[in-house]
N, C-alpha and C positions, 0 to 999 in steps of 0.2 A: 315434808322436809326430810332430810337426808342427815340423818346422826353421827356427825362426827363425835367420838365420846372417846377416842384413844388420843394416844401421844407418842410422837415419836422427835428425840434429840438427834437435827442435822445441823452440826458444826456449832452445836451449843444453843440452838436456836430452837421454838419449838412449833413441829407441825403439828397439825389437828388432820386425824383418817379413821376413816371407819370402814365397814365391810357387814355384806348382807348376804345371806344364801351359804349355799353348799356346794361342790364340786369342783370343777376343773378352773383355775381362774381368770378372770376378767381385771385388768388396772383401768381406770379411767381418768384420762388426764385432762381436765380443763385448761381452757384459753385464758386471757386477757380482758377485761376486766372482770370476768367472769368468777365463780368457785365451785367448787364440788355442786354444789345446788344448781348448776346449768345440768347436773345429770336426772334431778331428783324422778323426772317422770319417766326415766328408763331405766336406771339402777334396779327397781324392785321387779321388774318384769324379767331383765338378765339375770336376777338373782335365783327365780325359778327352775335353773337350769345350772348355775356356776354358781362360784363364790366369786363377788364381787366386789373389791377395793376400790375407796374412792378416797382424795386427801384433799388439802387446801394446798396449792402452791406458795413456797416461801414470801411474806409480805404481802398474801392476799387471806379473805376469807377470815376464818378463826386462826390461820396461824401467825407468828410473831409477826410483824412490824414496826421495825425501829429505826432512827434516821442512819445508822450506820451500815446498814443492810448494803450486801452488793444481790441482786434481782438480777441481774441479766439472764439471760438465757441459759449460757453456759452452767450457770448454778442449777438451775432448774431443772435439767436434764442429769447433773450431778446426783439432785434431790432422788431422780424418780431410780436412779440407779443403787442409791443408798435406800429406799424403800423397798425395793423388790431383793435388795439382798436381807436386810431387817424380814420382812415380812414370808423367805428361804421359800421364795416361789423359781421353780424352771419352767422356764418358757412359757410363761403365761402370756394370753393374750392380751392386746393393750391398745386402746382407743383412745384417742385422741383426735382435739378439737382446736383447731386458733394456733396458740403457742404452746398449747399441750400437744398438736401435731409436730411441730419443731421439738418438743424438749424429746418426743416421743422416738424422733427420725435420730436426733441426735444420740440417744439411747443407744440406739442398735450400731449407725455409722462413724460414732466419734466414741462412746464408752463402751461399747464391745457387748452390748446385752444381747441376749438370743431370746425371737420371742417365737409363740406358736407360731400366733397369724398378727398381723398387726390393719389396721382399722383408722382411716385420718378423714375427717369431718372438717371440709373448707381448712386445712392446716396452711397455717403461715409457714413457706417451706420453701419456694426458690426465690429469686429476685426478677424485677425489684420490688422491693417491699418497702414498707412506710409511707406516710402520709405528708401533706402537708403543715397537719397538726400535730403531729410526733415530734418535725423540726422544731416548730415554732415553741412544744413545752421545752424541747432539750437545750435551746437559748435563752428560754427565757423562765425554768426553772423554779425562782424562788418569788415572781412575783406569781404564777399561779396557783403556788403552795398557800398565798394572801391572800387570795381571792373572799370576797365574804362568802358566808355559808350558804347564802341562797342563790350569788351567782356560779360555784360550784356545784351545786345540786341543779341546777338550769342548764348549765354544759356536762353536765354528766348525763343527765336524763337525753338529749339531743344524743349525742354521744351511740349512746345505746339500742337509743329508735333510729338510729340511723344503720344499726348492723341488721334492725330484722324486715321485715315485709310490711308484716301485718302491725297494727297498734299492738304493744306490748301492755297486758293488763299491771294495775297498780302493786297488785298483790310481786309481780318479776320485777316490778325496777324496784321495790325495799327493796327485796332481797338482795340483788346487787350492790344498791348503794348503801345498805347499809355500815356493812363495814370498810366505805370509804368515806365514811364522815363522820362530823369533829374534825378537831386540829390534828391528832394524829394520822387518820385516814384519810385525811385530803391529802394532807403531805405527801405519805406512801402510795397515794395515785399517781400524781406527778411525778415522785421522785423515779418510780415502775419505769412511765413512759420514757425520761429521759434516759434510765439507763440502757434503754432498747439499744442493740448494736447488731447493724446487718453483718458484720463480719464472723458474727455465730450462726447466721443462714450460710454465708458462701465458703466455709468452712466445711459445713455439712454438704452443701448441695453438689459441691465438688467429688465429694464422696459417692453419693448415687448411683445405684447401680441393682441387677437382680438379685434376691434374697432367695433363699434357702426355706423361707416361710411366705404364705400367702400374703398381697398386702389386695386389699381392699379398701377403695375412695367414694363415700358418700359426700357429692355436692349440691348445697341450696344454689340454686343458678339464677336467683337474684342479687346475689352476693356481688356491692358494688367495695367492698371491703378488699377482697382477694380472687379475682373475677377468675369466674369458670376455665377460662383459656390456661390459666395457672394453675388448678386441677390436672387439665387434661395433658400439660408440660408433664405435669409432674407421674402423672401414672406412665407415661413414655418413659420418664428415668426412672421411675422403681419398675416398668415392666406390671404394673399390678393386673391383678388376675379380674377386677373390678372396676367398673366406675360407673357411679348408679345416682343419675340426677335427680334432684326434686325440684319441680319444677318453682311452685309457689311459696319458695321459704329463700331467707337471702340468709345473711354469715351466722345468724344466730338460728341456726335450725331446730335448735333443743326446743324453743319460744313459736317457731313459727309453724312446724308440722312435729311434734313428735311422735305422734304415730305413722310417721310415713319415716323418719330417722329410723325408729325401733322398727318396722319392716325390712330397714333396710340392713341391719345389723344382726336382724334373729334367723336370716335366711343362711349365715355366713358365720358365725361365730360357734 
């Protein structure tokens, strides 16, 4: 497991980050419904070479969540831009995964960060994006927030074996679900999902264009989540200098090949 043991105050709220190793740096941005702990089997091995940050995204993980929370996107990309000035890194390199690839993109195309090289793992990044069950929370909101505790832990679990390939062992869905359950972290699941707005992708995606730093696209090509063809969109508008499939992992690639993710990330970083 991955120690988050620092803190850091965004907009009075508080995140939980931590950092491993020495050298040049590494940010790692996790997805949705994910947390810093989607990094844990490749953090220590980039750490061998860099100093590596990893955080919890606002209203995930160990950090805050409270029903007043705004989560969108736009925040999130806010967050990772007010950490990287906290943490008086230049141009560090920054990986991202899900919605840590958007908060990631947004970083550099909508809040002006410069990075080395930057690094997007199946990122949520052009249109169309969402699901049929993104709609369905964002209308129906407060009766899924009620849901009992077993059938939110039933649609959560579904949920999450449906992002990877392979069965995901007991020991990955704790850790995920943990801190979306109880009354407060059911809530903050839902409330997450409905605050999703694609007009923080097509904001960004409009922007798109070549960078000044290498970008580099690892994709699980089972991923029926954000399917490869949207990858391969996407490396056309960033121009990237990469795109390195794996064959037998789908959207959660941390869970389903991490040794072929961390292959694909030690040759390039």
């Amino acid at each position: 497991m991955l120690h988050l043991n620092e803190r850091f105050s965004f907009e009075g709220q508080s995140i939980a980050w931590g950092s491993l190793g020495e050298g040049d740096p590494i940010v790692l941005v996790h997805g949705f419904p994910w947390s810093a702990q989607s990094w844990r089997a490749i953090a220590p091995w980039l750490a061998k070479t860099h100093k590596v940050y990893f955080f919890d995204m606002l209203g995930t993980g160990l950090s805050e969540n409270n029903a007043a929370q705004n989560v969108t996107e736009y925040v999130q990309s806010d967050l990772l831009e007010a950490l990287i000035g906290h943490w008086e890194l230049k141009r560090p390199q920054v990986i991202g995964h899900d919605f840590g690839g958007l908060a990631a993109l947004r970083g550099h195309f909508v809040n002006g960060i410069d990075y080395g090289k930057l690094h997007l793992v199946n990122a949520v990044a052009v249109l169309p994006s969402g699901s049929p069950f993104y709609a369905h929370v964002a209308n129906h909101e407060p009766a899924f927030a009620g849901l009992p505790d077993y059938a939110h832990e039933a649609l959560f679990r579904a949920y999450i074996q449906a992002a990877a390939h392979y069965p995901l062992r007991e020991e990955a869905t704790r850790i995920y679900f943990d801190p979306w359950s109880g009354e407060a972290g059911k809530a903050a699941f839902y409330r997450q999902i409905a605050q999703a707005d694609i007009t923080n992708i097509k904001e960004a995606q409009k922007r798109y264009g070549p960078t000044d730093f290498d970008v580099h696209l690892t994709w699980g090509m089972r991923d029926t989540f954000i399917p490869p063809a949207q990858g391969r969109e996407l490396q056309d508008l960033l121009q990237a200098k990469s795109f390195t499939p794996i064959e037998d992992a789908a959207h959660l690639v941390h869970e389903d090949a991490p040794a072929a993710l961390l292959g694909s990330l030690a040759g390039r970083v």
